[in-house]
BAKEMI-163209 format. One record per residue (C-alpha): residue in three letters; z negated, x negated, y. Coordinates in nm, 4 decimals. Layout:
BEGIN
+-----+----------+----------+----------+
|   r |       c3 |       c1 |       c2 |
+-----+----------+----------+----------+
| ALA |        Z |        X |        Y |
...
+-----+----------+----------+----------+
REM end
This chain:
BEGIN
+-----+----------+----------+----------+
|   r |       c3 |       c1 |       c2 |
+-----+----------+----------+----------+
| UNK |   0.3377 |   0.1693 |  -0.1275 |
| UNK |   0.0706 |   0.3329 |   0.1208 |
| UNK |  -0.1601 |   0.5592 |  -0.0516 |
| UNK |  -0.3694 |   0.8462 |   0.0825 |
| UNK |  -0.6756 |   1.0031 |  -0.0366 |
| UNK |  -0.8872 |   1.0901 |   0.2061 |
| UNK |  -0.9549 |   1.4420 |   0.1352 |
| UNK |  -1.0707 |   1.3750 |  -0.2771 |
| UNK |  -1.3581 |   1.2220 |  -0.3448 |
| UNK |  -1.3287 |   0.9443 |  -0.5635 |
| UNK |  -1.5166 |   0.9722 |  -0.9115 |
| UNK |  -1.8734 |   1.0238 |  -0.9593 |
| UNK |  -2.1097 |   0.7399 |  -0.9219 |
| UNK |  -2.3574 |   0.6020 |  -1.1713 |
| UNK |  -2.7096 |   0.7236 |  -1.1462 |
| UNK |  -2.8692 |   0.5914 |  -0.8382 |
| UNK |  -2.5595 |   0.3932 |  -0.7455 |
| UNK |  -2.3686 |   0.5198 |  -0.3989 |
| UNK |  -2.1050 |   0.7093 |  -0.3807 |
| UNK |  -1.8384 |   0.5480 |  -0.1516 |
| UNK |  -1.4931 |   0.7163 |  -0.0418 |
| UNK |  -1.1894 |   0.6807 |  -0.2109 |
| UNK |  -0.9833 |   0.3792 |  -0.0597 |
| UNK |  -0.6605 |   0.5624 |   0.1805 |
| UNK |  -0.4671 |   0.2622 |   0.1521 |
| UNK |  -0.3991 |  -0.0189 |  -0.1061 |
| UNK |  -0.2242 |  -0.3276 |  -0.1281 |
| UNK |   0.0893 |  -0.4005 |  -0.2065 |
| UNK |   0.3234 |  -0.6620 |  -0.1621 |
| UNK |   0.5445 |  -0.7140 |   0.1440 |
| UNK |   0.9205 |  -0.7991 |   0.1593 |
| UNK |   0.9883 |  -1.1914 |   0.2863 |
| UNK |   1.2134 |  -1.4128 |   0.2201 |
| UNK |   1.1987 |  -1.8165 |   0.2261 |
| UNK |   1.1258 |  -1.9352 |   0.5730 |
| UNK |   1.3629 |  -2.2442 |   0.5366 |
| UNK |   1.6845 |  -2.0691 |   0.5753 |
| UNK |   1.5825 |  -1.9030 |   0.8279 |
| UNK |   1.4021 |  -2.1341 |   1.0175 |
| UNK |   1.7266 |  -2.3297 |   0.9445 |
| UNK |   1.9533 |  -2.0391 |   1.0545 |
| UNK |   1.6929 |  -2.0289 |   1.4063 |
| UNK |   1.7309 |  -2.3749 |   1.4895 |
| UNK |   2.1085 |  -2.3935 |   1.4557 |
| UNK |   2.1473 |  -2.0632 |   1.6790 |
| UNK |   1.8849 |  -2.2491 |   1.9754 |
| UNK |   2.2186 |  -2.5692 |   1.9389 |
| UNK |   2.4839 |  -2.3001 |   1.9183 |
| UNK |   2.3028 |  -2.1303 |   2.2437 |
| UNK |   2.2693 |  -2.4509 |   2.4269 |
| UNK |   2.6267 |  -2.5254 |   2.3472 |
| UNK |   2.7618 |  -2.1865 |   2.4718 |
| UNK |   2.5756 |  -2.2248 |   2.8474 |
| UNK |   2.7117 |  -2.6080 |   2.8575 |
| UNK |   3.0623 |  -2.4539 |   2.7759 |
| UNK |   3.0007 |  -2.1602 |   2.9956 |
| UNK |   2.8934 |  -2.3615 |   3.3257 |
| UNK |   3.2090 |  -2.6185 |   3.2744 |
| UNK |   3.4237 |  -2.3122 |   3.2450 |
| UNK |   3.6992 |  -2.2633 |   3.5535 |
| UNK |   3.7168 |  -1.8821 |   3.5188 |
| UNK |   3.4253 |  -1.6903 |   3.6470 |
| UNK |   3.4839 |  -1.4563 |   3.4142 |
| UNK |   3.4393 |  -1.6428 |   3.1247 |
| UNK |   3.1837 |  -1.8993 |   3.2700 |
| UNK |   2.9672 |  -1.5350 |   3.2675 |
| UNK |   3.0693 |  -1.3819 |   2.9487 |
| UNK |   2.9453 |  -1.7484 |   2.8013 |
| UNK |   2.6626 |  -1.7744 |   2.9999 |
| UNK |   2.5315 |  -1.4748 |   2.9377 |
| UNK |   2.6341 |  -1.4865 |   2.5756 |
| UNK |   2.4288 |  -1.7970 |   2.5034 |
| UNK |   2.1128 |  -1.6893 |   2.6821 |
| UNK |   2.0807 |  -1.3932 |   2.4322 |
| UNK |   2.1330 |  -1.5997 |   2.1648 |
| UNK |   1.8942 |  -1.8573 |   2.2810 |
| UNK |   1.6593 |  -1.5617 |   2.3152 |
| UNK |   1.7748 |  -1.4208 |   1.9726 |
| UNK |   1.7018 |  -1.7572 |   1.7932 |
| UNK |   1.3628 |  -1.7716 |   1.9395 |
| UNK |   1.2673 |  -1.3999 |   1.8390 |
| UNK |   1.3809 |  -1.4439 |   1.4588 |
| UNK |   1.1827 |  -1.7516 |   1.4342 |
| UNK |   0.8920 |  -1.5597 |   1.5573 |
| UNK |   0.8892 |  -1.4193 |   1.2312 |
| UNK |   0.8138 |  -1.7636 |   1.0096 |
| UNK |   0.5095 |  -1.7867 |   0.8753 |
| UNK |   0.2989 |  -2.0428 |   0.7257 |
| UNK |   0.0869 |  -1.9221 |   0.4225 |
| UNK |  -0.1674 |  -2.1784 |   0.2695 |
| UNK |  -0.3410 |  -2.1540 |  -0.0725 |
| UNK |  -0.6129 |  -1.9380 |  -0.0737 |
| UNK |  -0.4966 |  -1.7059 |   0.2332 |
| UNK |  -0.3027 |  -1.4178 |   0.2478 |
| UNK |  -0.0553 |  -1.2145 |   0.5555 |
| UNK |  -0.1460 |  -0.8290 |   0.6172 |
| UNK |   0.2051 |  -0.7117 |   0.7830 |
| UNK |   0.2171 |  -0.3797 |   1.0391 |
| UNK |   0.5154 |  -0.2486 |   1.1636 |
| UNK |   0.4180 |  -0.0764 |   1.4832 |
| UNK |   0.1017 |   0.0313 |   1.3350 |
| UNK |   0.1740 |   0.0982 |   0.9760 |
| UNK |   0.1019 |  -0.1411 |   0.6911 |
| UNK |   0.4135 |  -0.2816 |   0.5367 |
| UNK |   0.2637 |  -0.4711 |   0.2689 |
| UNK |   0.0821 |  -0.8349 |   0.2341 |
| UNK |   0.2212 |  -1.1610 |   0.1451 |
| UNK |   0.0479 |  -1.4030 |  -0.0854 |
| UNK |   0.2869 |  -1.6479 |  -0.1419 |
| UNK |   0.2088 |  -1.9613 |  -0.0266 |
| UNK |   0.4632 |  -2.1903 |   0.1581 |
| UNK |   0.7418 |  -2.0738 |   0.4628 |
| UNK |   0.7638 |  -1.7179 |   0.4345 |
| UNK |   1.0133 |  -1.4948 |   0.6836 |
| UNK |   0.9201 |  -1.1830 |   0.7852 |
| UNK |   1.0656 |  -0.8796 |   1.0609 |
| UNK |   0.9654 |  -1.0446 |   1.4014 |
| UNK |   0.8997 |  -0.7104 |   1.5669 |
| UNK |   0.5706 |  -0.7051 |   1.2936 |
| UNK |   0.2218 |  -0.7972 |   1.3126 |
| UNK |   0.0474 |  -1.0717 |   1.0914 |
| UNK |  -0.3526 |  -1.0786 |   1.0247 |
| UNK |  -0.4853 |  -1.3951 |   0.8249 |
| UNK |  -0.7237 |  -1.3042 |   0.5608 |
| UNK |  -0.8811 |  -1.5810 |   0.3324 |
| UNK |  -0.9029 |  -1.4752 |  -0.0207 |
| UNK |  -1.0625 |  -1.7967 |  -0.1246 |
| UNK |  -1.4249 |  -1.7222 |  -0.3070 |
| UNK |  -1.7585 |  -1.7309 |  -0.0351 |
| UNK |  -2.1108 |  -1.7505 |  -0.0630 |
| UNK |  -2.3605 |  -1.5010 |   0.1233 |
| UNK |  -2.7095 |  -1.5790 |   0.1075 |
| UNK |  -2.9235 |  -1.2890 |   0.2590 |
| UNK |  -3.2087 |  -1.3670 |   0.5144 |
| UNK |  -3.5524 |  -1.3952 |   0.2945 |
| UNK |  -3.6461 |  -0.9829 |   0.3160 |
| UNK |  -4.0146 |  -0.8645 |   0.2985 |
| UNK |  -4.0111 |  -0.5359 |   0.1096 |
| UNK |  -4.2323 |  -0.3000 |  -0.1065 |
| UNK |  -4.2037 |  -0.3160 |  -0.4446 |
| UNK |  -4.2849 |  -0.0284 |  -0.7121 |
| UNK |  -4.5931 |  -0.0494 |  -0.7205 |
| UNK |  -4.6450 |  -0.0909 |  -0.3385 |
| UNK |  -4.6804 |  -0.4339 |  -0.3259 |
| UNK |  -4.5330 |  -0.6512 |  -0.0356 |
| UNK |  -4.2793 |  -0.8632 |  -0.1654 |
| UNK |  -4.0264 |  -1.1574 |  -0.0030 |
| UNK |  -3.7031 |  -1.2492 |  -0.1782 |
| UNK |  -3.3719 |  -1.3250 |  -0.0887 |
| UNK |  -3.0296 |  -1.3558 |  -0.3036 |
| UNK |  -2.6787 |  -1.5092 |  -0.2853 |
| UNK |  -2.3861 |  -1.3427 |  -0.3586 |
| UNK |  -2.0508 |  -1.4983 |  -0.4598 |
| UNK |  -1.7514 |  -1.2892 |  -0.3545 |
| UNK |  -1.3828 |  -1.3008 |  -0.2134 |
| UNK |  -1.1423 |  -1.0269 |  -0.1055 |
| UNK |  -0.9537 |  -0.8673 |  -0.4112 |
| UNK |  -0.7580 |  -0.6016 |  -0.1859 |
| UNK |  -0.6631 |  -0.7536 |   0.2046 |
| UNK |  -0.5455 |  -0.3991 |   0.3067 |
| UNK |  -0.8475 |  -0.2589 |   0.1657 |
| UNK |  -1.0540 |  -0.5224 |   0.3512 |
| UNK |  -0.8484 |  -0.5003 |   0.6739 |
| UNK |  -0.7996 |  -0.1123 |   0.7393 |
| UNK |  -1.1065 |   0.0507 |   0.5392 |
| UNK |  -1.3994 |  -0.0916 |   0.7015 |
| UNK |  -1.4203 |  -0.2009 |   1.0847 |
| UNK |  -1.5493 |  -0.5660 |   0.9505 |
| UNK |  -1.5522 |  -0.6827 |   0.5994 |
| UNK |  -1.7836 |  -0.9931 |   0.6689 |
| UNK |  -2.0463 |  -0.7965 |   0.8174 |
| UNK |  -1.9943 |  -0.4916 |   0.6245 |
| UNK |  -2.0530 |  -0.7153 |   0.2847 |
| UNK |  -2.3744 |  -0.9040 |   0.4263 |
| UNK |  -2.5147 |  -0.5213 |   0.5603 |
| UNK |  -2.4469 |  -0.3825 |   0.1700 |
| UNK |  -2.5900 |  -0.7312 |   0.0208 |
| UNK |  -2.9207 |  -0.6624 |   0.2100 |
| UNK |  -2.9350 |  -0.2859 |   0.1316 |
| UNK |  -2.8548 |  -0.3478 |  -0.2502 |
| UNK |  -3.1112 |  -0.6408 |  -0.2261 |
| UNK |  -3.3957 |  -0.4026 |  -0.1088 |
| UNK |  -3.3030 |  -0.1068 |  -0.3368 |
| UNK |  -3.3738 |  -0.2854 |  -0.6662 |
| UNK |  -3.6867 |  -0.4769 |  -0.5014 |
| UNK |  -3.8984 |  -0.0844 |  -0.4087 |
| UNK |  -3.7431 |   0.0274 |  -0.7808 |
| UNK |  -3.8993 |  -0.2535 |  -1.0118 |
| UNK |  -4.2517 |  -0.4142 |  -0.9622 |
| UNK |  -4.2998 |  -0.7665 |  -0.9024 |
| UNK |  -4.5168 |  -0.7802 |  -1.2698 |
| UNK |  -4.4983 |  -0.5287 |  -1.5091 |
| UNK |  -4.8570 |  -0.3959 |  -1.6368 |
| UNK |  -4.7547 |  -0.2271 |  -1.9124 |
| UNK |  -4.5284 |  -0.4409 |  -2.1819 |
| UNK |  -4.2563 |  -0.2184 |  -2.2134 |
| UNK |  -4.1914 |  -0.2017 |  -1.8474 |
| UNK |  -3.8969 |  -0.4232 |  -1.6347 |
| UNK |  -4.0042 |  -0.6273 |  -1.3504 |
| UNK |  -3.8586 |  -0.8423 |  -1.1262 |
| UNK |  -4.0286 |  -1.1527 |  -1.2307 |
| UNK |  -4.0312 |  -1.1077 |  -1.5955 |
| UNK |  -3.6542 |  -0.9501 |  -1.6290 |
| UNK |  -3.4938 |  -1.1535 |  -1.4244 |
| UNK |  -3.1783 |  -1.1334 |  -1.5847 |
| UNK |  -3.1676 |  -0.7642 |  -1.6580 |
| UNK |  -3.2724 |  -0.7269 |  -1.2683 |
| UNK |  -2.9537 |  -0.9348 |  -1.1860 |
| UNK |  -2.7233 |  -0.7532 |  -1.4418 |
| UNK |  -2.8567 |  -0.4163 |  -1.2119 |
| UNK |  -2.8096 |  -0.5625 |  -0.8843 |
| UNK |  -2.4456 |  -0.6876 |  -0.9787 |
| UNK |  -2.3342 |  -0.3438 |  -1.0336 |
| UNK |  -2.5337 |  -0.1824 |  -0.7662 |
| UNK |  -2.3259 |  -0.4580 |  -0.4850 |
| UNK |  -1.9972 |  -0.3913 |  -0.7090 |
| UNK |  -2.0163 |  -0.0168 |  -0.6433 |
| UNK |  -2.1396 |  -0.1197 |  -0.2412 |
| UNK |  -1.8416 |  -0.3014 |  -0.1623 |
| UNK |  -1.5617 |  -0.1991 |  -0.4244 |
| UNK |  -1.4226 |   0.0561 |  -0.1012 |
| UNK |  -1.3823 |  -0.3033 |   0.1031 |
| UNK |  -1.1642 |  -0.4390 |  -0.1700 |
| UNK |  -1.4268 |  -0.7390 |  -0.2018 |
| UNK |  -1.4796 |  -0.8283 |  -0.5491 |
| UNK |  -1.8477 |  -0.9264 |  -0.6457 |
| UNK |  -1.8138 |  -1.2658 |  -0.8830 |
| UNK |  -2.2031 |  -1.3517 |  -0.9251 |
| UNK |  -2.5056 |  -1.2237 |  -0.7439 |
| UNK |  -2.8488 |  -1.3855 |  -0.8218 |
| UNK |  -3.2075 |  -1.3963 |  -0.6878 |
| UNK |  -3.2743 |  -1.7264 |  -0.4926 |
| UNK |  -3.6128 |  -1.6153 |  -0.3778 |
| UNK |  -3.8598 |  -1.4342 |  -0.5055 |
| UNK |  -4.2398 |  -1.4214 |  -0.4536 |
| UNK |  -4.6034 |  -1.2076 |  -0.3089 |
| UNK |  -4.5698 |  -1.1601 |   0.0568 |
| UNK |  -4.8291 |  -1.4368 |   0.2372 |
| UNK |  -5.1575 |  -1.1551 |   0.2874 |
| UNK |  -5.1922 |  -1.0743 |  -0.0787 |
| UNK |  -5.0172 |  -1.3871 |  -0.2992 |
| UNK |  -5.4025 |  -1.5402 |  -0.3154 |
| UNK |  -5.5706 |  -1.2363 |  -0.4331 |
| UNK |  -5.2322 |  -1.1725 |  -0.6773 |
| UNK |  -5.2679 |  -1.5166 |  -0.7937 |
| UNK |  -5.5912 |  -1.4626 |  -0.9122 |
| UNK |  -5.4903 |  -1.1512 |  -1.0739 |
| UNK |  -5.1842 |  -1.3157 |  -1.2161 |
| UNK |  -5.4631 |  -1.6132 |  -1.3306 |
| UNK |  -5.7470 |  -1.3898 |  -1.4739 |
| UNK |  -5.4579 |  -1.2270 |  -1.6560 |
| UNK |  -5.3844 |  -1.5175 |  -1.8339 |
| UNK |  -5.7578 |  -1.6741 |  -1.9395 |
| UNK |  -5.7535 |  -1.3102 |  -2.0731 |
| UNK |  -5.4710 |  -1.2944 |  -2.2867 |
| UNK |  -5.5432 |  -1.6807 |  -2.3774 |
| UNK |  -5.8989 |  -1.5358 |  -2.5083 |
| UNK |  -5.7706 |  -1.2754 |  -2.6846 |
| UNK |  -5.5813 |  -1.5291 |  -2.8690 |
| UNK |  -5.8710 |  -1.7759 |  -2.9367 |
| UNK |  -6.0991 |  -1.5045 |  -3.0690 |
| UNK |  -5.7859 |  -1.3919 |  -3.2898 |
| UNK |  -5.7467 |  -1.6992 |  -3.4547 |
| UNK |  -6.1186 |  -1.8011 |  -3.4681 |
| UNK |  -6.1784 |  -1.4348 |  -3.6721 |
| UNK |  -5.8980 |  -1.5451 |  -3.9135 |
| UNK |  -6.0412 |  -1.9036 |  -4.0011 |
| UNK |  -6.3862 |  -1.7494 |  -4.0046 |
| UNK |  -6.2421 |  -1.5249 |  -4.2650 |
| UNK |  -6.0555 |  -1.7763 |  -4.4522 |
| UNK |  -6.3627 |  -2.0036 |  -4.4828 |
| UNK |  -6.5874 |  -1.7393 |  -4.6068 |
| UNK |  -6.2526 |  -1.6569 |  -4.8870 |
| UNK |  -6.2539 |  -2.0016 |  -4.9949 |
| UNK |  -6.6817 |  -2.0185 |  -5.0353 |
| UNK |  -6.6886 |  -1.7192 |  -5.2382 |
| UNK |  -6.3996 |  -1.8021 |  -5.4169 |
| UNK |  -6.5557 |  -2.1484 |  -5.5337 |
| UNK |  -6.8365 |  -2.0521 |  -5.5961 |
| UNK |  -7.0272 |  -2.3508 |  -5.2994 |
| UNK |  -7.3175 |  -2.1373 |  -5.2403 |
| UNK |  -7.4079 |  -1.8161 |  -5.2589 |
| UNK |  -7.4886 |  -1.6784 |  -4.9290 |
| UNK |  -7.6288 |  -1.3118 |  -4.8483 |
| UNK |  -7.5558 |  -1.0487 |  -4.5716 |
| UNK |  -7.7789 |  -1.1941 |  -4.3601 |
| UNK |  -7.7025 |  -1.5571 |  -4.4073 |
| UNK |  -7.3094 |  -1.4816 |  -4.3736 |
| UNK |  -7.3889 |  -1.2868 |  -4.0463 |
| UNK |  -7.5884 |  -1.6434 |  -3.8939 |
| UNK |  -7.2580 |  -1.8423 |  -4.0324 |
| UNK |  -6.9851 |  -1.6137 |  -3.8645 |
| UNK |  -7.1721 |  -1.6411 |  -3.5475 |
| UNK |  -7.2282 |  -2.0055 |  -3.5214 |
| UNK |  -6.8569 |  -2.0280 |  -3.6404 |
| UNK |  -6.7583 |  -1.7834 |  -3.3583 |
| UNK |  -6.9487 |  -1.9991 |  -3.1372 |
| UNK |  -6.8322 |  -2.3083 |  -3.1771 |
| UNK |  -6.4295 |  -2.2201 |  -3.2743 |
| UNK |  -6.4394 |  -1.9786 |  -2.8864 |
| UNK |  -6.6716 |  -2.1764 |  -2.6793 |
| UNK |  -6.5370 |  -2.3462 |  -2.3736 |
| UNK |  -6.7590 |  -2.6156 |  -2.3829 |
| UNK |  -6.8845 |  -2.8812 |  -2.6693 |
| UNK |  -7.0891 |  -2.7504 |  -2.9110 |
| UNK |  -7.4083 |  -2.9604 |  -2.9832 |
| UNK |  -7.4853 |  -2.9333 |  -3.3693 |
| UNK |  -7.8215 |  -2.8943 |  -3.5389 |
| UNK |  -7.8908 |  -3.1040 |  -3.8652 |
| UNK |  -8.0996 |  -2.8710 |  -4.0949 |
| UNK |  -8.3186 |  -3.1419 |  -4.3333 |
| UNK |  -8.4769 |  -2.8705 |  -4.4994 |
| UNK |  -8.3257 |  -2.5921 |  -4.7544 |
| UNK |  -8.0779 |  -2.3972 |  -4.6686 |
| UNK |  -8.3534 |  -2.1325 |  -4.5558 |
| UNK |  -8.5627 |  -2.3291 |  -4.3372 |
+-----+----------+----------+----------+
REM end
């Protein structure tokens, strides 16, 4: 049955999620019966009509000749007004019905469905779509100009929700898709400096999982039901990707480094363990200092090493 709500607010939103109105009208489903019969029933009353003015104009009386005349005319007209009211639902579409204004209900069965000729019927497709937004240049956290885009996978949940709360549920999704888009873009960086931090690029699936409930709470007061949403573009606005890329590169021969030298301490270490520990030679402070450097040398050096063959003692 129609519902109204339009002076309470509907509950509280999430933190930074909008807060939309209540919905003043939900679906429900509408009374029809099986358009056979009745297209049956229309057809049989056009015959019976043209029968009734064929009688009527053979008639002798005048009197009659009208009365049948007359008689079949309405019925013709009858016939032709019921079957005004047969509808043809297909898979995947659905019938909003209004009764001089006022929603009477929707029908979703598919097939020959009969409803009061005297209503209205609006097609709405309830089979799922695909919005991709336009490729958006935005600011992200940290100030940066960004570009990305996303596509959204969605179909109508509620068709009197869809058809009476908003002026135009197509637009009004691809308008909330954009504004959803750009609100997570200026509240997460591109990259994350510090490790702990989310960012577009390295959560991508936590940024999704935010920007699925952000749209869900956008267009739940359209009855449109979000099914996926998903970055399909995502990257440094044209003035600044070169110098970022560089940042993004020195970034990693730094963290690639910091590895090396990591690894080249803890074999330096391990070889100076398994000297002492057998006994090879004994070396002093100064002679272990001159080994870990030339082993620090030649395990983080980018280049070949060229070695030196000492044919003297070990202190020439």
């Amino acid at each position: 049955m129609l519902t109204t709500s339009s002076h309470h607010p509907g509950p509280a939103p999430a933190d930074g999620l909008p807060e939309m109105p209540a919905p003043r009208v939900t679906e429900f489903q509408a009374h029809s019966i099986g358009g056979g019969l009745a297209l049956l029933l229309g057809l049989l009353g056009v015959v019976l009509s043209a029968g009734l003015i064929v009688l009527g104009a053979t008639a002798v009386p005048v009197g009659l000749k009208i009365v049948l005349v007359v008689v079949g005319v309405l019925l013709f007209f009858g016939s032709l007004l019921a079957m005004s009211g047969l509808n043809m639902v297909s898979p995947g579409e659905a019938r909003v019905v209004q009764l001089f204004g006022r929603y009477r209900g929707t029908i979703r069965t598919d097939g020959l469905r009969w409803v009061n000729p005297l209503t209205t019927r609006n097609k709405i497709s309830t089979r799922v779509r695909n919005h991709e937004t336009a490729v958006l240049k935005v600011n992200d956290a940290y100030g940066n100009p960004i570009e990305l885009a996303a596509v959204v996978v969605w179909r109508v949940e509620d068709t009197a929700q869809a058809l009476f709360e908003v002026d135009d549920f197509l637009e009004f999704v691809s308008t909330q898709a954009e504004a959803a888009v750009r609100h997570i873009a200026i509240e997460y960086p591109y990259d994350a400096h510090e490790e702990e931090g989310l960012s577009l690029r390295g959560n991508a699936e936590e940024i999704t999982q935010k920007l699925d409930i952000e749209l869900r709470a956008r267009v739940e007061a359209a009855g449109v039901h979000i099914i996926e949403s998903r970055f399909t573009h995502l990257a440094y606005a044209p003035e600044i990707a070169s110098a970022m890329l560089q940042r993004q590169q020195a970034g990693a021969v730094v963290a690639a480094r910091k590895l090396i030298v990591e690894g080249a301490v803890g074999m330096v270490e391990q070889a100076l363990g398994r000297i002492a520990e057998q006994g090879i030679v004994e070396l002093d402070e100064e002679r272990k200092a001159a080994m870990v450097s030339n082993l620090l040398v030649v395990l983080c050096g980018d280049r070949a090493t060229q070695p030196v063959i000492n044919t003297g003692s070990l202190y020439q």
